[in-house]
N, CA, C and O atoms as CSV, one atom per row, in Angstrom:
chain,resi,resn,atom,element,x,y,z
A,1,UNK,N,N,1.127,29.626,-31.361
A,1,UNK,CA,C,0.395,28.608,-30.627
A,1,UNK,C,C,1.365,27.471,-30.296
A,1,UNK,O,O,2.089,27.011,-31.179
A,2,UNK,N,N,1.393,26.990,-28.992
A,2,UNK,CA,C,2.111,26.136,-28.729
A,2,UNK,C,C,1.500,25.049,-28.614
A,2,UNK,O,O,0.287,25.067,-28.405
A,3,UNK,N,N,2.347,23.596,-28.746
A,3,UNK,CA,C,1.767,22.386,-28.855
A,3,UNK,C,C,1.378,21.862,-27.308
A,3,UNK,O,O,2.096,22.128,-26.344
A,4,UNK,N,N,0.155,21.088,-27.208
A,4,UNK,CA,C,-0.121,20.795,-25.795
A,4,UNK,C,C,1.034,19.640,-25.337
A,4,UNK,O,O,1.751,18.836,-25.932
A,5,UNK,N,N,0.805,20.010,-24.010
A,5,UNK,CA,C,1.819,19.175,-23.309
A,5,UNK,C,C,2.006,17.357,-23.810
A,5,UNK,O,O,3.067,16.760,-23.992
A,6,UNK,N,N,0.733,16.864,-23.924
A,6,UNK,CA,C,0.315,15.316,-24.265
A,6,UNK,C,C,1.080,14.977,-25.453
A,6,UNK,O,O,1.413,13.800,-25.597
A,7,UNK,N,N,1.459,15.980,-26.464
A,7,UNK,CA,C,2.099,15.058,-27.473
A,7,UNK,C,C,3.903,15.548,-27.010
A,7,UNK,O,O,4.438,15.471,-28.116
A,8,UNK,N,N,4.707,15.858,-26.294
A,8,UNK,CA,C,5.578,15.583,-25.712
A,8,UNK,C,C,5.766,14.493,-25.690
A,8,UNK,O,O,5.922,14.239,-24.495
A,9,UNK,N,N,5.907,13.236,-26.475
A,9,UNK,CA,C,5.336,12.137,-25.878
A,9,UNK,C,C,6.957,11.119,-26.508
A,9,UNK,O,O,7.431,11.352,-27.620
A,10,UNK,N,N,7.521,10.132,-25.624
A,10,UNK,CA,C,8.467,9.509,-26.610
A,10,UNK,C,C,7.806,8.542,-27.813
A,10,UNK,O,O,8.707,8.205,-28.582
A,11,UNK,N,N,6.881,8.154,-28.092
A,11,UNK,CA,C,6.352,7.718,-28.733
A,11,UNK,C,C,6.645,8.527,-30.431
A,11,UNK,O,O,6.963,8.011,-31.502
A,12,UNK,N,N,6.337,10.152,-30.012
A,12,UNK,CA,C,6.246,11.084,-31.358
A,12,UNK,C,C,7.670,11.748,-31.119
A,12,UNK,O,O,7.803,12.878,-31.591
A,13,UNK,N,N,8.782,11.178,-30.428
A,13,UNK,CA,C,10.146,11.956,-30.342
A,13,UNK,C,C,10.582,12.079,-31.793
A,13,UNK,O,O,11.175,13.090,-32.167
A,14,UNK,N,N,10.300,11.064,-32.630
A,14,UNK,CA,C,11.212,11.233,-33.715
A,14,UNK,C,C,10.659,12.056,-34.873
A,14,UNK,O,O,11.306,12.211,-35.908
A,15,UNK,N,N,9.205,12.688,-34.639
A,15,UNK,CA,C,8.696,13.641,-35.711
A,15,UNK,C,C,8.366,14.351,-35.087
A,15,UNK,O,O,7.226,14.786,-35.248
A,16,UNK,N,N,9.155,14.820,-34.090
A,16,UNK,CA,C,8.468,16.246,-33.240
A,16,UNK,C,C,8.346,17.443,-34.031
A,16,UNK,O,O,7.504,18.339,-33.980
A,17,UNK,N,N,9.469,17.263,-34.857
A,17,UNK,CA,C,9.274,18.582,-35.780
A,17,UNK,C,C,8.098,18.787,-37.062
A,17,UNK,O,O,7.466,19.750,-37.498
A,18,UNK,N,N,8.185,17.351,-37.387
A,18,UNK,CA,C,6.932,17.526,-38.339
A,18,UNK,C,C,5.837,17.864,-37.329
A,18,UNK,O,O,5.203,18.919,-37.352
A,19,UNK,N,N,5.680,16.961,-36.513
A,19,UNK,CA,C,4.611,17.056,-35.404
A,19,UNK,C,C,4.127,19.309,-35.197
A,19,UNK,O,O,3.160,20.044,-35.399
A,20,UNK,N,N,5.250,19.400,-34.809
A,20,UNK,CA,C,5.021,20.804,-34.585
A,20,UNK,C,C,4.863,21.910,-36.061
A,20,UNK,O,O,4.580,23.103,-35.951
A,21,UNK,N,N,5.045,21.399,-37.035
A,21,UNK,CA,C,4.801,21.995,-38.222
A,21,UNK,C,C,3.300,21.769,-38.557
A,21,UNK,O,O,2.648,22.775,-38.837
A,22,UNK,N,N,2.535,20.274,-38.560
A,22,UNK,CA,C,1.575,20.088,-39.180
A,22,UNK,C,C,0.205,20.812,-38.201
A,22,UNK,O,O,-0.851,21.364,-38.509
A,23,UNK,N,N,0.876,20.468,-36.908
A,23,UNK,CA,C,-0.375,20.804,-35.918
A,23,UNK,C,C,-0.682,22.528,-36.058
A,23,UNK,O,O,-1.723,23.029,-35.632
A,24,UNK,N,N,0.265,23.214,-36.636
A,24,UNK,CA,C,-0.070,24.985,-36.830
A,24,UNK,C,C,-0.357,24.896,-38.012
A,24,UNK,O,O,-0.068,26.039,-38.366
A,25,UNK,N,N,-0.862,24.186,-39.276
A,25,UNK,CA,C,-0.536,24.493,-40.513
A,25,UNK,C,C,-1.972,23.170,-41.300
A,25,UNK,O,O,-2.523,23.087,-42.397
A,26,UNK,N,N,-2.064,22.267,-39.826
A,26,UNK,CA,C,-3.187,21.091,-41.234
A,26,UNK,C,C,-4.232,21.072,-39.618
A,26,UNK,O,O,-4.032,20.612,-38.493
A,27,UNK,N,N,-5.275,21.768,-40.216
A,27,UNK,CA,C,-6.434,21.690,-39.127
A,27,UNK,C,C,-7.048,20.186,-39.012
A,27,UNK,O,O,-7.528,19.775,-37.956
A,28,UNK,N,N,-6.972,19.195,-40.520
A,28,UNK,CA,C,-7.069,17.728,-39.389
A,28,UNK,C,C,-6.397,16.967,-38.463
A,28,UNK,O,O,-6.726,16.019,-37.750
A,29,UNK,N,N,-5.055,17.794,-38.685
A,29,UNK,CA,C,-4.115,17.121,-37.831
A,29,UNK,C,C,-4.001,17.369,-36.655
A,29,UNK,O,O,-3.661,16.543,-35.809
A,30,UNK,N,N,-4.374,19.005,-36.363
A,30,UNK,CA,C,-4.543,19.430,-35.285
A,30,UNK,C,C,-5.757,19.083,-34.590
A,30,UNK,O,O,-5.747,19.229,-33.368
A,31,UNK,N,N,-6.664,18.708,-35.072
A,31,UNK,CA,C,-7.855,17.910,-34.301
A,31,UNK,C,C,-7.841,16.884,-33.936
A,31,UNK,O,O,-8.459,16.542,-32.927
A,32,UNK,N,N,-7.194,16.161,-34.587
A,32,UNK,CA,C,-6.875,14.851,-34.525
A,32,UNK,C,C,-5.601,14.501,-33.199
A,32,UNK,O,O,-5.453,13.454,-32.569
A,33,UNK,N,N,-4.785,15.850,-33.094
A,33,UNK,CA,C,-3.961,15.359,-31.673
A,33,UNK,C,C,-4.536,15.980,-30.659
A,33,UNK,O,O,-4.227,15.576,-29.538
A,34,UNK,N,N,-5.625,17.240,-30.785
A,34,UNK,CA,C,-6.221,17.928,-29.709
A,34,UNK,C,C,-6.886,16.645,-29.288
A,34,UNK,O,O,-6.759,16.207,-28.145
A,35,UNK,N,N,-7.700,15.960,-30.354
A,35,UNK,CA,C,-8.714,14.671,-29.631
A,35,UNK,C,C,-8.003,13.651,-28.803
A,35,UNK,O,O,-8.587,13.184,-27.824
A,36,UNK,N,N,-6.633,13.212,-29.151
A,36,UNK,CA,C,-5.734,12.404,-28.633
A,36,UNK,C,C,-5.587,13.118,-27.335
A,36,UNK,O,O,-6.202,12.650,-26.377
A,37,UNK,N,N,-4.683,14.445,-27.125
A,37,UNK,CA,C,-4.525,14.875,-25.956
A,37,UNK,C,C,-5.516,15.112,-24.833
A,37,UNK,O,O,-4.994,15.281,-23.731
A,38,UNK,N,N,-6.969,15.164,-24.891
A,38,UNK,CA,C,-8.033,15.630,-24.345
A,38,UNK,C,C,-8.666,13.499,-24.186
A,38,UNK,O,O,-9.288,13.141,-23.185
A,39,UNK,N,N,-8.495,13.001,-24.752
A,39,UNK,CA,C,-8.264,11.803,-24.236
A,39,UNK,C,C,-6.908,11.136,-23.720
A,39,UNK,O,O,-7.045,9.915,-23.781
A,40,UNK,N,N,-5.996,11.395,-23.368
A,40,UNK,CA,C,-4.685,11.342,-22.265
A,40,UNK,C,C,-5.330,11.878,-21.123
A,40,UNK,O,O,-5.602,11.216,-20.121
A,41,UNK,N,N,-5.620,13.315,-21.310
A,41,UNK,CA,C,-6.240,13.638,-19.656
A,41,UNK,C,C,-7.377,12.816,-19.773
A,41,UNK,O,O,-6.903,11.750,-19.378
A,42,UNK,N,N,-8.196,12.654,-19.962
A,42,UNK,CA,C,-9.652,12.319,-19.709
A,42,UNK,C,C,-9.228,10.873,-19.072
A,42,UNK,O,O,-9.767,10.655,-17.987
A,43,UNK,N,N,-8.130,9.576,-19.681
A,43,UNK,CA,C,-8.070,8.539,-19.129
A,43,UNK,C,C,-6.971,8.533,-17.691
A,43,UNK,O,O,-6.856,7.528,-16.989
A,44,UNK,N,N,-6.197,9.867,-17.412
A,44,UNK,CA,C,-5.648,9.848,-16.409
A,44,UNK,C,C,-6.522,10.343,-15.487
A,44,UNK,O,O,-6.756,9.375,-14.764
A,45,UNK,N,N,-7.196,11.356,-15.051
A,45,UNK,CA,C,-8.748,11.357,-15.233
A,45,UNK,C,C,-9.575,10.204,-14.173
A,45,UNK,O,O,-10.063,10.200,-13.043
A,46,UNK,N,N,-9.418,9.433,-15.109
A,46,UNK,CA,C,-10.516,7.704,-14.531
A,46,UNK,C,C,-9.402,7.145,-13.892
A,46,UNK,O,O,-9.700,6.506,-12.882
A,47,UNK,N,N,-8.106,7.193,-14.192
A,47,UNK,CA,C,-7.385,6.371,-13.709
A,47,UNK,C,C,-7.028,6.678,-11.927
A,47,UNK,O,O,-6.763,5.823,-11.083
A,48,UNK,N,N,-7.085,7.521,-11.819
A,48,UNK,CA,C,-6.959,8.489,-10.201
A,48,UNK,C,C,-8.422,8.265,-9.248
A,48,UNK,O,O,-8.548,8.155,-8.028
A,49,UNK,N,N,-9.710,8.246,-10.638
A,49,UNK,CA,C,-10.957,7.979,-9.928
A,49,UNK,C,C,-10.860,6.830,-9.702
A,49,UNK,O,O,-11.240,6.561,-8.563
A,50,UNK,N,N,-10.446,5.817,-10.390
A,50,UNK,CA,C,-10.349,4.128,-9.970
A,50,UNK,C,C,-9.698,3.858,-8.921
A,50,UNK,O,O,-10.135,3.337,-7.895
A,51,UNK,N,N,-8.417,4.276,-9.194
A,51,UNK,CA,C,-7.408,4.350,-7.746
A,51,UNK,C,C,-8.012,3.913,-6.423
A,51,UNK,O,O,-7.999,2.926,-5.688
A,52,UNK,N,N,-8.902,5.928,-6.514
A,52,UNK,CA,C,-9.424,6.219,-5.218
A,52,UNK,C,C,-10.814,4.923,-4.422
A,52,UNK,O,O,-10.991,4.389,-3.328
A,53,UNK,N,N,-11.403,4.931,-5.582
A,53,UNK,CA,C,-12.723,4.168,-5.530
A,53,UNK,C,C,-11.830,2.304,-5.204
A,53,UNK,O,O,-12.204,1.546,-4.310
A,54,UNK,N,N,-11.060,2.097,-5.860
A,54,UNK,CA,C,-10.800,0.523,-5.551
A,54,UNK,C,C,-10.050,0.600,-3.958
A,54,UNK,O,O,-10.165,-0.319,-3.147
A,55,UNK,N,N,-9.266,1.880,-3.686
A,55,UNK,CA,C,-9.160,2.294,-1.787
A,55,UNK,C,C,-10.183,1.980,-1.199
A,55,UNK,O,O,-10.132,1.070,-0.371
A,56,UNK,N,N,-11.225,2.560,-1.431
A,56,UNK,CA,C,-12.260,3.019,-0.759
A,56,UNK,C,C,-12.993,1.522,-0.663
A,56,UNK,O,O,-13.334,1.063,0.427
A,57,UNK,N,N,-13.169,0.919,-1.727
A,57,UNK,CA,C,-13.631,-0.436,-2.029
A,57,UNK,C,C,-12.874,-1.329,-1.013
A,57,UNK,O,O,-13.514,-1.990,-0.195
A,58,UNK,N,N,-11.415,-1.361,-1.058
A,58,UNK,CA,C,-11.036,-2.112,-0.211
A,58,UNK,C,C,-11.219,-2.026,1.297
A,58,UNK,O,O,-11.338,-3.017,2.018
A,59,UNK,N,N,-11.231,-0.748,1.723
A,59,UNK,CA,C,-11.289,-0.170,2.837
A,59,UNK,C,C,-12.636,-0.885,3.330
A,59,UNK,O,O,-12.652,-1.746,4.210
A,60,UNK,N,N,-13.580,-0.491,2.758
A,60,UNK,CA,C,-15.181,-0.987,2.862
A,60,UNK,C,C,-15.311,-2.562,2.955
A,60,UNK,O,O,-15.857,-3.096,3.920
A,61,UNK,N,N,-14.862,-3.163,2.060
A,61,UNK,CA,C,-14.659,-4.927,2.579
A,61,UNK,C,C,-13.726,-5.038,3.774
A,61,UNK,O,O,-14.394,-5.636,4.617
A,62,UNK,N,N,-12.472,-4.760,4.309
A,62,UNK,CA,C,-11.976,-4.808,4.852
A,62,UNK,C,C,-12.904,-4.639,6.483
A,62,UNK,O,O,-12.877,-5.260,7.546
A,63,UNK,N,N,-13.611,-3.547,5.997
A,63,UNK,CA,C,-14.240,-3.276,7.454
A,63,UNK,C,C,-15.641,-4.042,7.890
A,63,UNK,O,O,-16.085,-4.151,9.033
A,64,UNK,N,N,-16.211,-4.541,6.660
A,64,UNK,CA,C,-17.288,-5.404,6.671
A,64,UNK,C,C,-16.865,-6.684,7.104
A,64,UNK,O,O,-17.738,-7.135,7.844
A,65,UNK,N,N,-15.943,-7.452,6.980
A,65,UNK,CA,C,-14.701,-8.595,7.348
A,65,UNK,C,C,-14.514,-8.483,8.922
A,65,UNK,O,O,-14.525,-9.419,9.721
A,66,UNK,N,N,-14.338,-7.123,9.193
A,66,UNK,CA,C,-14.078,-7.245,10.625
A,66,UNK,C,C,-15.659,-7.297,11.197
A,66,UNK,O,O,-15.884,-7.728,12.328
A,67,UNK,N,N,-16.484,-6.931,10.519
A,67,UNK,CA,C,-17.986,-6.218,11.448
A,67,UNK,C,C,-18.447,-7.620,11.209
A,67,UNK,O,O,-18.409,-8.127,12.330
A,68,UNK,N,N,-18.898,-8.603,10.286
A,68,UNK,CA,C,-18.994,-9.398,10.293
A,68,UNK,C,C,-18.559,-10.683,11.541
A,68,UNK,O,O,-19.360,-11.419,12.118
A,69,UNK,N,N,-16.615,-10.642,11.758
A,69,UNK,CA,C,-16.015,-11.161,13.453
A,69,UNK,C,C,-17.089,-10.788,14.416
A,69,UNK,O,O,-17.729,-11.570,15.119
A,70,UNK,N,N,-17.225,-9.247,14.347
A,70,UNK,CA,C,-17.474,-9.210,15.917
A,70,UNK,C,C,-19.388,-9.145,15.700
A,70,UNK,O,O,-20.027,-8.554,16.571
A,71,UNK,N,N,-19.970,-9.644,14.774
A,71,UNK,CA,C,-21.315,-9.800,14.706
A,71,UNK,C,C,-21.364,-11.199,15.148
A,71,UNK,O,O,-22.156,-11.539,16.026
A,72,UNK,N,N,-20.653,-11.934,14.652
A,72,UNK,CA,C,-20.130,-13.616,14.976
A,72,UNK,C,C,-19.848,-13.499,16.800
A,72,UNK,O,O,-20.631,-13.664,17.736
A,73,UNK,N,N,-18.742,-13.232,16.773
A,73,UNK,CA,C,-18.769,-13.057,18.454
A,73,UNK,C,C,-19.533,-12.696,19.140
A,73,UNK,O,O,-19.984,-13.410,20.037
A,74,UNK,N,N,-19.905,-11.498,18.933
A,74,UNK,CA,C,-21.567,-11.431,19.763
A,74,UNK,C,C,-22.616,-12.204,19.905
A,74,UNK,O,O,-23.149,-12.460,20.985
A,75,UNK,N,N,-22.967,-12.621,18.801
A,75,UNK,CA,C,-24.075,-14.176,18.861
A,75,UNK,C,C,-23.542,-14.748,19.471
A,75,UNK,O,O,-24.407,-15.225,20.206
A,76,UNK,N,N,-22.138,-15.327,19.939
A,76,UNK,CA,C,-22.112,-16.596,20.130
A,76,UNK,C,C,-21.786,-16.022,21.409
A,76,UNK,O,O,-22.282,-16.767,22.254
A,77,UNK,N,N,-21.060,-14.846,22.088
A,77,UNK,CA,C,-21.340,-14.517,23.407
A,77,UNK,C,C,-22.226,-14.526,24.097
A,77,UNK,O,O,-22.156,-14.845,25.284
A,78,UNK,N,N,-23.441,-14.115,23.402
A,78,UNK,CA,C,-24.700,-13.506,23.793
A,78,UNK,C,C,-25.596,-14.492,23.417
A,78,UNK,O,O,-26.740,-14.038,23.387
A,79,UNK,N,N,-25.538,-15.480,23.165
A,79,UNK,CA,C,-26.466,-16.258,22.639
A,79,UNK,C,C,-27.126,-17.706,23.504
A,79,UNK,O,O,-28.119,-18.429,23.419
A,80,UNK,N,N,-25.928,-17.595,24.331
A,80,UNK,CA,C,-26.096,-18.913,25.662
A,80,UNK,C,C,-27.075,-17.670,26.848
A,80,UNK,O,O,-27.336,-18.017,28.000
A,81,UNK,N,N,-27.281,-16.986,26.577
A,81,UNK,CA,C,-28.061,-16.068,28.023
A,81,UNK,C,C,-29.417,-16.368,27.688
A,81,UNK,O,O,-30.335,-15.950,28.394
């Protein structure tokens, strides 16, 4: 069994080897970094959904900003007739 990609991590460079001994050999330990690694993806995950959504967010004010101008201009074009 190989170790998941997430604990590759420089953080655990300097006990990689214990790291890779305990995770085949102590089932809390191995739960305990499966839970860690499965929360790495899960927050990269949100972090790509935020990304997209604060785009999209901006995009959406951005265009309400302009619709707003030309709602303004129109009244005031259209508003002396």
């Amino acid at each position: 069994m190989s170790l998941p990609d997430e604990l590759y991590n420089v953080k655990f460079a300097e006990y990689f080897e214990s790291i890779k001994k305990m995770y085949l050999i102590d089932v809390r330990f191995k739960t305990m970094c499966d839970d860690y690694c499965e929360n790495i993806v899960n927050a990269e995950i949100y972090k790509k959904k935020f990304e997209k959504n604060f785009r999209q967010k901006l995009e959406c004010e951005n265009l309400a900003k302009e619709l707003e101008e030309e709602i303004l201009f129109y009244i005031v074009r259209n508003s002396s007739e």
